[in-house]
C-alpha positions in Angstrom: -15.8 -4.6 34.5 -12.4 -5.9 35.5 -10.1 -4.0 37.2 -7.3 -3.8 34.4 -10.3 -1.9 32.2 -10.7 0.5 34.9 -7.4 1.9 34.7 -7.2 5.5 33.6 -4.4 5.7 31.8 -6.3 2.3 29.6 -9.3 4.3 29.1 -7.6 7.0 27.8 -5.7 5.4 25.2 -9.2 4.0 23.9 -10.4 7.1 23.6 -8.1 8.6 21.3 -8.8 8.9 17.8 -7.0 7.2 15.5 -4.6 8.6 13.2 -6.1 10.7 10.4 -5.9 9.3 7.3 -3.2 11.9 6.0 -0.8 11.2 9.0 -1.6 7.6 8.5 -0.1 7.9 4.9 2.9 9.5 6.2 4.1 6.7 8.7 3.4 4.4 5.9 5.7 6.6 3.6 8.4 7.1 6.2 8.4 3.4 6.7 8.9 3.0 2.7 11.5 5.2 2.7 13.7 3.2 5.8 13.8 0.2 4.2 14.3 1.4 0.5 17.5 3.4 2.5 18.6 0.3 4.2 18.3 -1.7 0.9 20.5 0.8 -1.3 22.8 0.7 1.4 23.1 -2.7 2.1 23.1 -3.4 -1.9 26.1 -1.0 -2.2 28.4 -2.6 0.8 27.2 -5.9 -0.9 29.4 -4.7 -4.0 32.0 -3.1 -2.4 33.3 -6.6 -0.4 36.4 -7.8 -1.2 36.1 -11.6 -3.4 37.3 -13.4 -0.2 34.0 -11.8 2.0 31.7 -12.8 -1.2 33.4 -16.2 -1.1 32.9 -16.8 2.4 29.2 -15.7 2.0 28.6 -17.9 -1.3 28.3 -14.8 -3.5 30.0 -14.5 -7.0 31.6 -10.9 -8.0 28.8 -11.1 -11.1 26.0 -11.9 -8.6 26.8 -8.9 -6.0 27.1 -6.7 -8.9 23.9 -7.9 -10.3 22.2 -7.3 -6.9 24.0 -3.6 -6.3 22.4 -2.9 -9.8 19.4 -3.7 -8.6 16.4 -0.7 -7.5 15.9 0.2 -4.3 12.3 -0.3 -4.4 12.4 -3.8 -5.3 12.5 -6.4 -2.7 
């Protein structure tokens, strides 16, 4: 066995269990809900720019609007 396995501190962490499937769900969920936050948010400061900002990032007033319109939990 190589000396890097024999660490205790390694071994330990191969002998924890793995999440249970119910806290497994929740990270999944909490993840979800970050970037479904962040996407709302983003989408909202996306309309609220002023037409030079949109202009200088090659977005049309009708297009930000469009995308602030858009649900959170689409992509």
């Amino acid at each position: 066995m190589s000396p890097a396995l024999q660490n205790p501190h390694l071994a330990l962490l191969g002998a924890e269990p793995r999440l249970v499937p119910a806290a497994a769900l929740a990270v999944k969920l909490a993840a979800a809900i970050q970037i479904w936050s962040m996407r709302r948010r983003t989408r909202h400061q996306l309309r609220d720019l002023d037409d030079h900002l949109l202009n200088d990032i090659g977005v049309t007033r009708r297009e930000a609007f469009g995308e602030s319109r858009r649900a959170f939990w689409r992509g």
